[in-house]
N, C-alpha and C positions, 0 to 999 in steps of 0.2 A: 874507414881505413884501419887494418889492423896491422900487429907486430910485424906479423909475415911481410904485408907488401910495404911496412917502412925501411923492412932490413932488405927486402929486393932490390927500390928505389934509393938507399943511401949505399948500396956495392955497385949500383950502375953508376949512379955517380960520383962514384969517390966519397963521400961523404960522411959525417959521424957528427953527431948530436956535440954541437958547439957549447961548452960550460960555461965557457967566457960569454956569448949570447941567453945562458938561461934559457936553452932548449930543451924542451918534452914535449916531443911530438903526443895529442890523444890519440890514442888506440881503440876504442872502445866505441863501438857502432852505435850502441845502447844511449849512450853520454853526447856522441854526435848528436843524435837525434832530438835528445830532451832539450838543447841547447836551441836547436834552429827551430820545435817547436815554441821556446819562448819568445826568440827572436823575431818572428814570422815575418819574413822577409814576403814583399809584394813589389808588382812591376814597378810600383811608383818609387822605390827606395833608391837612391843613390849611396851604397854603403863604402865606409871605409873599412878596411881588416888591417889590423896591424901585427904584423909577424905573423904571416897566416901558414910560415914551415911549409910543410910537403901538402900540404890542402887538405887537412880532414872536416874544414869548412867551408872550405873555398870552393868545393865540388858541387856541394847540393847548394849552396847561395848562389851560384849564378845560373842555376837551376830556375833561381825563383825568383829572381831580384831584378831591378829592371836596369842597373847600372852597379859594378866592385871594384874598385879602387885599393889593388892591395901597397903596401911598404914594406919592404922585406930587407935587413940588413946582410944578411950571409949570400955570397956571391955564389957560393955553389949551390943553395938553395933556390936562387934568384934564375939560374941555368934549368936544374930542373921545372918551374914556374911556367917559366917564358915557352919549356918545348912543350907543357903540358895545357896551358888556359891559354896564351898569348894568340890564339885563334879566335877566340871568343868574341862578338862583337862588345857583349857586355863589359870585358874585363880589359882593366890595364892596371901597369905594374910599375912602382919604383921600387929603385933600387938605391935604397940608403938608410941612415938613422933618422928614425923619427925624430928623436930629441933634438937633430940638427938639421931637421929638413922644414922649408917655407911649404907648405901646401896651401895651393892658392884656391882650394873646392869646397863646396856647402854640400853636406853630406846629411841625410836625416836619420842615418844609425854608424855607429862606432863599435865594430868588434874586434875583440881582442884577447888571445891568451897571454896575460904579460908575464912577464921573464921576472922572475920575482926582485933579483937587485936593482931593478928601477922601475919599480909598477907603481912609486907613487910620484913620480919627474914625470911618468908618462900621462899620467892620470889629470896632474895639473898643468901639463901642458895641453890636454884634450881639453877640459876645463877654462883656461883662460885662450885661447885660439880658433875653438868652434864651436859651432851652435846647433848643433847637433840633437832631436831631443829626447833621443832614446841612445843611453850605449852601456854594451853587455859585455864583462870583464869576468874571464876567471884569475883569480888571485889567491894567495895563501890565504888560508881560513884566517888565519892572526888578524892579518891585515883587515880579512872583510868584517870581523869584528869589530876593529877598530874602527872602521867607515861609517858602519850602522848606530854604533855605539850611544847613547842618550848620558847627556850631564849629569856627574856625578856620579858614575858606574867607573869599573876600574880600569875599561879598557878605553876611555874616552881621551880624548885630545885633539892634538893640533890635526891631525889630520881627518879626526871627524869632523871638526869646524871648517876647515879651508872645502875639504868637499860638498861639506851641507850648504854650505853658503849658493853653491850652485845647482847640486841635485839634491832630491830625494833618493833615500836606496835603501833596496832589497836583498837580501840574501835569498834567491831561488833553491837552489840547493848545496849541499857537501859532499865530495868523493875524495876516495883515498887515493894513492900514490901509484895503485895500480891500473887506471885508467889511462899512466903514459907511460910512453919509452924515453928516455929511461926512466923510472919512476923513482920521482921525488920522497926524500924520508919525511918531508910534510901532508899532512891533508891540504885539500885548497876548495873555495868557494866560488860558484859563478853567479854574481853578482848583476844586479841591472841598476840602471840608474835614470833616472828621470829628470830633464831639464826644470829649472825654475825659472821664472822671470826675474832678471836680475834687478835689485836694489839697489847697487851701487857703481857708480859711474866709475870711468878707467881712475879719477884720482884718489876718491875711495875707496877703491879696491886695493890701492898701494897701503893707504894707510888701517885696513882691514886686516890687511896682511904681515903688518909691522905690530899690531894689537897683540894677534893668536900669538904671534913668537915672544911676542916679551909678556904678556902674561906667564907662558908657560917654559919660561926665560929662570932657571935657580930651582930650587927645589924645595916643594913647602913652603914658598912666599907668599905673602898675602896679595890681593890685585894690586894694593898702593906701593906697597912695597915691590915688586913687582914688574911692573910701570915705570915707578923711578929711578930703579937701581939698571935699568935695561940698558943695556950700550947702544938699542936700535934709535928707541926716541930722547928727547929732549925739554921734555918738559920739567916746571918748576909743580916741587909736591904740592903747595896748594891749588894751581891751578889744576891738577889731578885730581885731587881731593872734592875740587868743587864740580867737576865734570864727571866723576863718580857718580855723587850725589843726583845731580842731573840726569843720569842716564837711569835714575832708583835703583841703584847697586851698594852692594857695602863694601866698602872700605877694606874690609877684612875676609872678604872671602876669596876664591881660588880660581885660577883659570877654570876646572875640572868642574867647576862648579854653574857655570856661565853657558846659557845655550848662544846656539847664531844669532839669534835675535837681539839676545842682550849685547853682543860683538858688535852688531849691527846696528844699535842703539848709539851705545858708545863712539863707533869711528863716526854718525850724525852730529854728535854734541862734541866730538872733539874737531873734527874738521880734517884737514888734509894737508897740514902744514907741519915741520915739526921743528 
């Protein structure tokens, strides 16, 4: 789908790239293409698409997929959708926010162009909701740096732990801003990600998750420090101090410093209580 027939399809129906949803549409056939060759959608696939816009994916995925499940929040986009796929045996369509919608389906791929002011709400609600073991995001390059990022590098943190915790991830490739309409003043990366076998049961995934924040909870604190001074948990410094020790961490080093594994150590030796 290019420029032309998005501004066709957005004057028939009324319609204009919603800011407030973090819409850009891709335009770029080129970009289409290298996307659905990574993806490589097969009859066996049950795919979700989230925000799939005017379809520059949605078209040749149910081409090849044996079941699409799209969620589209813009009601005028949802119009156009339903008169364009809704025939399809493969495809059906909600109409609402994902961030506020129960989906009750097992999907074995997850695509999505996410809207950048909430690409990492979405990411970890894909993340803690489905099991899914392949899913392919384009996101602002920033972001997929941060994703991929390795401890101890400048772009590393909370958001590279919460998501490693779950996948492994790729950077496939980088385009500029002119691949959509409208085109964003950022570059952006499409990303893929690869399910893990999870480690940690629903109670440690709370206290998991209460870790990454208060480590990286003040600025320039050391882990004990850190820990302690956190408004999330509750614990007394020496029993921090000895559960440190226990997990073979120091005392004095930094969130930024800490891979998954050592997070994942630590919420083992501390428990789930706080």
């Amino acid at each position: 789908m290019n420029k032309t027939k998005i501004l066709e399809i957005t004057k028939e129906y009324g319609l204009a790239p919603n800011k407030k949803f973090g819409q850009n549409f891709l335009v770029d056939a080129n970009i289409t293409a290298k996307i659905i060759d990574i993806i490589q959608p097969t009859e066996e696939d049950n795919i979700l698409e989230i925000g799939p816009g005017l379809g520059s994916l949605t078209e040749t995925l149910l081409q090849k997929t044996g079941s699409l499940t799209a969620i589209e929040i813009d009601a005028g986009i949802v119009r156009y959708l339903t008169d364009t796929f809704l025939n399809r045996a493969n495809f059906s369509l909600i109409h609402g926010d994902f961030l506020k919608t129960k989906i009750d389906l097992k999907f074995t791929k997850i695509v999505s162009n996410l809207p950048y002011y909430c690409a990492s709400e979405i990411l970890f609600k894909i993340a803690q909701e489905f099991n899914a073991e392949q899913v392919f995001v384009m996101v602002q390059k920033e972001m997929a740096e941060r994703i991929v990022a390795d401890p101890g590098t400048k772009n590393y943190g909370a958001l590279s732990i919460n998501i490693g915790l779950h996948y492994s991830a790729d950077i496939m490739f980088n385009v500029s801003g002119n691949v959509f309409y409208p085109s964003p003043d950022v570059a952006s990366s499409f990303v893929a990600l690869k399910r893990l076998n999870p480690q940690l049961n629903a109670s440690e995934l709370d206290m998991f998750r209460l870790l990454v924040k208060s480590a990286f909870w003040g600025r320039r604190k050391t882990l004990l420090t850190a820990l302690f001074e956190s408004p999330h948990l509750s614990f007394k410094k020496e029993e921090l101090k000895e559960l440190i020790l226990k997990s073979s961490l120091d005392e004095k080093c930094r969130g930024e410093q800490l891979s998954v594994d050592d997070f994942i150590c630590l919420t083992k030796n501390i428990g789930y209580g706080t």
